[in-house]
C-alpha positions in Angstrom: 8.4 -21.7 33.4 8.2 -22.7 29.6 10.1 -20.7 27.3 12.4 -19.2 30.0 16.1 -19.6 29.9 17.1 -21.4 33.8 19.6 -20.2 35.7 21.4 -23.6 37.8 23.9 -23.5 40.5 24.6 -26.9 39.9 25.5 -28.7 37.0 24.8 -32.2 38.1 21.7 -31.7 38.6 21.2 -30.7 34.9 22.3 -34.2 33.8 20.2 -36.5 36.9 17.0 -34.4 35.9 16.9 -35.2 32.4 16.9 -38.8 34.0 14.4 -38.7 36.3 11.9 -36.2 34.0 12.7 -37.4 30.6 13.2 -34.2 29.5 16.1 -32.4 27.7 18.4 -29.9 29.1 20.9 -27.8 26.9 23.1 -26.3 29.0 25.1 -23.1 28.5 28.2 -22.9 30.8 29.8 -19.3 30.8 32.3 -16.9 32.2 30.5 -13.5 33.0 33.6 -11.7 32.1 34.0 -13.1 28.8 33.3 -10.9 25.4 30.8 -13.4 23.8 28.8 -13.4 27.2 25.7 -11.0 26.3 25.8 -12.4 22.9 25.4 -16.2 23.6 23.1 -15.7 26.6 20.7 -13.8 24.3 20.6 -16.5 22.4 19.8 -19.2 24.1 17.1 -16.3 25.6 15.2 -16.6 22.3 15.9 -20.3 21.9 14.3 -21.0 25.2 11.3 -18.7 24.0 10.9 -20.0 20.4 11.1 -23.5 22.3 8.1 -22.4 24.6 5.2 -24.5 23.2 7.3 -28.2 22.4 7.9 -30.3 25.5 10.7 -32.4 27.1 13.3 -29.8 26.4 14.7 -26.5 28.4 17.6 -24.6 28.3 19.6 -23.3 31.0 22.7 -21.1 31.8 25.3 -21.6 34.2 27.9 -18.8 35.7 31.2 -21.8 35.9 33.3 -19.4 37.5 31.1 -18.9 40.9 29.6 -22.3 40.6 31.6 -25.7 40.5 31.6 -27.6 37.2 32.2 -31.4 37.7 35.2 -32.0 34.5 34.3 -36.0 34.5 30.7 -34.7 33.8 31.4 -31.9 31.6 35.1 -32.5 29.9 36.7 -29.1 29.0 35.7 -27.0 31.2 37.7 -25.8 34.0 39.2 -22.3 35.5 41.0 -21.3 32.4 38.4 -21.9 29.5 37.2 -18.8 28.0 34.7 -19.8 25.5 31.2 -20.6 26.0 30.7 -24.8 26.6 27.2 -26.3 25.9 26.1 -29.3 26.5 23.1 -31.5 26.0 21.9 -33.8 29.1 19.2 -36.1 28.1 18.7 -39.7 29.1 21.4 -39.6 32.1 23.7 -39.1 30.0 25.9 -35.6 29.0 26.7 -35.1 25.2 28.7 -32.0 24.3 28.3 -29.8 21.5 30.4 -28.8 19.3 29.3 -26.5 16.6 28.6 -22.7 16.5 26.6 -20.8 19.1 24.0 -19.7 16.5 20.4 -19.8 16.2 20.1 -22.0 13.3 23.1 -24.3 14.5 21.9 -25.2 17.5 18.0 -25.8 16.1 19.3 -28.1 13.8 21.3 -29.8 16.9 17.9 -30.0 19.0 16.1 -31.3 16.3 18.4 -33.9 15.9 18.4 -35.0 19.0 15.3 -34.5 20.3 12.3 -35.8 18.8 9.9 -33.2 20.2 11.7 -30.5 18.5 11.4 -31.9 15.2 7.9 -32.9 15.4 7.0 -29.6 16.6 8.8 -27.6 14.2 6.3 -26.3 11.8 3.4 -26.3 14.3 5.1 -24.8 17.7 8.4 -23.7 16.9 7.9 -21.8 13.4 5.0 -19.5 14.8 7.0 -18.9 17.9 10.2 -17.8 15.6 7.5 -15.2 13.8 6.3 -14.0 16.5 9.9 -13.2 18.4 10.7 -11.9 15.0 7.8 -9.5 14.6 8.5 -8.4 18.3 12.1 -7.4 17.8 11.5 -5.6 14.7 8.3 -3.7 16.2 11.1 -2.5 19.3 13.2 -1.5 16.4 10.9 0.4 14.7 10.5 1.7 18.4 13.6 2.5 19.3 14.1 4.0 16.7 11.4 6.2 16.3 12.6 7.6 19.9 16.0 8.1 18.4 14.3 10.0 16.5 12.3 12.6 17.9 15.6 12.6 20.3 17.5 14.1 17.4 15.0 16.5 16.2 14.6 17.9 20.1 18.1 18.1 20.8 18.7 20.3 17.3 15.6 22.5 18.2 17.7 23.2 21.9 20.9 23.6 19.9 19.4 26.4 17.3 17.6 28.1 20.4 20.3 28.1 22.1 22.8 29.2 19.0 19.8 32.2 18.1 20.2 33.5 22.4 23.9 34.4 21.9 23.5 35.5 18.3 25.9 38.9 18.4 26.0 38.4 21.9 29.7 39.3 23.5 31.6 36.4 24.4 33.8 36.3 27.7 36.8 34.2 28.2 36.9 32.9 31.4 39.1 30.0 31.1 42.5 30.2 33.6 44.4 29.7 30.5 42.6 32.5 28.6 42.3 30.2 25.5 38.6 30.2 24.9 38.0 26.8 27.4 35.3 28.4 29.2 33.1 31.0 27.4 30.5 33.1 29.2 27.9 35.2 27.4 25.2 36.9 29.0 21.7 36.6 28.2 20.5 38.8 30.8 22.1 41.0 33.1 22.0 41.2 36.6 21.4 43.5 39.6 24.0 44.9 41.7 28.2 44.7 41.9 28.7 41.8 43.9 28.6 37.9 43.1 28.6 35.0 45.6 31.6 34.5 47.9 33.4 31.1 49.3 31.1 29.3 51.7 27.5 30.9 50.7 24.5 28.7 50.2 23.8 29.3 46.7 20.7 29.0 44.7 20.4 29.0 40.9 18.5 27.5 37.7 20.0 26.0 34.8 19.6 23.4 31.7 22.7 21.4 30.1 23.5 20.3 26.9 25.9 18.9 24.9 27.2 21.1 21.9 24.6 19.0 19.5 21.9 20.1 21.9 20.8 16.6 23.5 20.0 17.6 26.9 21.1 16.1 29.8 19.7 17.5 32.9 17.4 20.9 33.8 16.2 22.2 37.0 13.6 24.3 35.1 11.9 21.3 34.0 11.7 19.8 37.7 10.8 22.9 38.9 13.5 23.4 41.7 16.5 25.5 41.9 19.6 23.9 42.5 21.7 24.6 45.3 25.1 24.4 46.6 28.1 25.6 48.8 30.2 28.1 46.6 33.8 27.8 46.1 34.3 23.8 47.8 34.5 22.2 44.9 30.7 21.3 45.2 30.2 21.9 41.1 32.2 21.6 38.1 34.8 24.0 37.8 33.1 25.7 34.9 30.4 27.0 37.1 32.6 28.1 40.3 34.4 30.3 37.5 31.5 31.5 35.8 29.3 32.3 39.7 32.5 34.4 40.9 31.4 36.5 37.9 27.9 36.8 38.3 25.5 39.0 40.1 22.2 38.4 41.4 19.7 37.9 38.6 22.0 36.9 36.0 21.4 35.0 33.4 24.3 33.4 31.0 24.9 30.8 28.7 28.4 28.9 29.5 30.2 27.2 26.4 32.7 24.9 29.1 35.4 22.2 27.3 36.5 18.9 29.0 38.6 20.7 30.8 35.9 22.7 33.0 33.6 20.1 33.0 33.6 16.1 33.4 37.2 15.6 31.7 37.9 12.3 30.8 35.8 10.6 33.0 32.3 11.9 31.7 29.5 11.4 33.5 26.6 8.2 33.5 25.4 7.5 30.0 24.4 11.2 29.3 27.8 12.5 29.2 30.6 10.6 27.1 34.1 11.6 27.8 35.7 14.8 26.8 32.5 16.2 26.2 32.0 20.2 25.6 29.3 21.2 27.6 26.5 24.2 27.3 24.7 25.3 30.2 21.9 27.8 30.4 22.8 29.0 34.2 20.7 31.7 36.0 21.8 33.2 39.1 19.1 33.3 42.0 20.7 34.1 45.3 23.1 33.2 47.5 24.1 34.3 51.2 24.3 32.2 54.7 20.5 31.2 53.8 20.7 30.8 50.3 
C-alpha cells in the first residue's frame, strides 16, 4: 500500500516493474546482521511514509543475505559487502546511489530523478514531513512522560521499602558471610520449623531493583507463587533465605548478583549484575503446599 516500505524477495523484479508500471523503485539492499541495519531501514520507513500521497515512486527493502542479488543487475553487492546498497530502478533500467543514507540526501536524489517527487514537494511531501514530525515528537513527549511517572513509582517503592527495615536487624545470610545476602524481618513467624527439601511451597513476594523499579509481584496478580524447595527451582537467594523462615514470615531480602541472576540478568527488567530486593512472605509449604 502507499506510504509502506515493501519487503521483495527478488530483486529483478524491482527493476522489470518500474518497466512495465512506470513507476519508481528505490531499493534498499541490507544484511540483517549489520550495525547500520535498524538505522537505515527506519529511514527509508519514513521516506516511504512522507512519500505516501506523490505517485510513481515506492521504496522497498531487501534482506541480500537470504535472498539472491543478481551482481550484473546490481554491481557491488555480493556475500561480503557490509554496507547498506540502494539503488533506483526506473525506466528498465538500475542506477545506483551513491550518497549518504539520510533523510535529506536521499529526497534531494528522488527529486532529482523523479519528476513526481519534485512537483509534489510543497503540496504532498512537506505536509506529510510535518505531520511524521508532529507524531514522533507527540511519542516523545509520551514516552517520556511514562519514564516519568516510572521514576517517581519506583522511588516511592524504594523509600517504603528503605522506612520497613528502618532499625530493623540485619541478618547475613550469604555462604561467604560478607553481607551478599541480607535478611531482615518485617514480621515474624509462627512456629520453629521452616520448609524442607522436596516440599511444595507457597509464598508472596514483590521484587525490585535497589532504585525501587519493580519488576515482578505476586501480590499485584493476586496468586501466591509456588515451587519445589531446595531443587534449584528459585534463585539461590530465596532457597537460603526459606531454610530460615517459618510459617507466616515476612522478610525483606537485600540479594547481590551473586544470589540472584549473576551476569546473565534476566529479560529487559533485570540488567546484569543487578542487586536485587524482594519483599518475600512465607505462606506454607508441606507435600500439598
Amino acid at each position: 500500500p502507499p506510504g509502506a516500505l515493501r519487503t521483495v524477495v527478488y530483486a529483478n523484479s524491482m527493476a522489470q516493474g518500474s518497466a512495465d508500471n512506470a513507476e519508481a523503485v528505490l531499493l534498499l539492499l541490507y544484511k540483517p546482521w549489520a550495525a547500520y541495519k535498524d538505522k537505515v531501514v527506519s529511514t527509508f520507513q519514513k521516506i516511504a511514509e512522507a512519500l505516501t500521497d506523490v505517485p510513481d515512486i515506492r521504496l522497498a527493502k531487501m534482506d541480500c543475505s537470504a535472498n539472491h542479488v543478481d551482481p550484473a543487475r546490481f554491481p557491488g553487492v555480493d556475500d561480503y559487502s557490509t554496507a547498506p546498497a540502494v539503488f533506483l530502478c526506473i525506466s528498465g533500467t538500475v542506477v545506483g546511489y551513491r550518497g549518504e543514507v539520510t533523510q535529506g540526501a536521499i529526497f534531494k536524489y528522488l527529486a532529482k530523478h523523479v519528476p513526481t517527487v519534485k512537483a509534489g514537494w510543497v503540496e504532498k511531501v512537506q505536509p506529510r514531513l510535518k505531520e511524521i514530525k508532529d507524531k514522533l515528537a507527540a511519542k516523545k513527549s509520551q514516552l517520556e512522560a511514562v519514564a516519568k511517572d516510572r521514576a517517581a513509582a519506583a522511588l516511592e517503592e524504594k523509600t517504603r521499602l528503605d522506612e520497613l527495615v528502618q532499625g530493623v536487624k540485619k541478618v547475613d545470610l550469604s555462604t561467604a558471610k560478607d553481607g551478599g545476602l541480607i535478611k531482615q524481618i518485617l514480621k515474624a513467624g509462627v512456629g520453629g520449623e521452616s520448609p524442607q527439601v522436596g516440599d511444595a511451597v507457597k509464598a508472596h513476594y514483590s521484587g525490585t531493583l535497589e532504585d525501587g523499579t519493580k519488576f515482578d509481584s505476586s501480590y499485584e496478580r493476586g496468586q501466591p507463587f509456588e515451587f519445589e524447595f531446595g531443587k534449584g527451582a528459585v534463585l539461590s537467594c530465596w532457597e537460603l533465605a526459606m531454610a530460615t523462615m517459618t510459617r507466616g514470615e515476612k522478610a525483606l531480602l537485600t540479594c547481590e548478583s551473586e544470589y540472584g541472576y549473576r551476569d546473565r540478568g534476566a529479560g529487559e527488567s533485570i540488567p546484569p549484575h543487578a542487586t536485587l530486593r524482594f519483599e518475600v512472605e512465607l505462606i506454607s509449604w508441606g507435600p500439598e503446599g
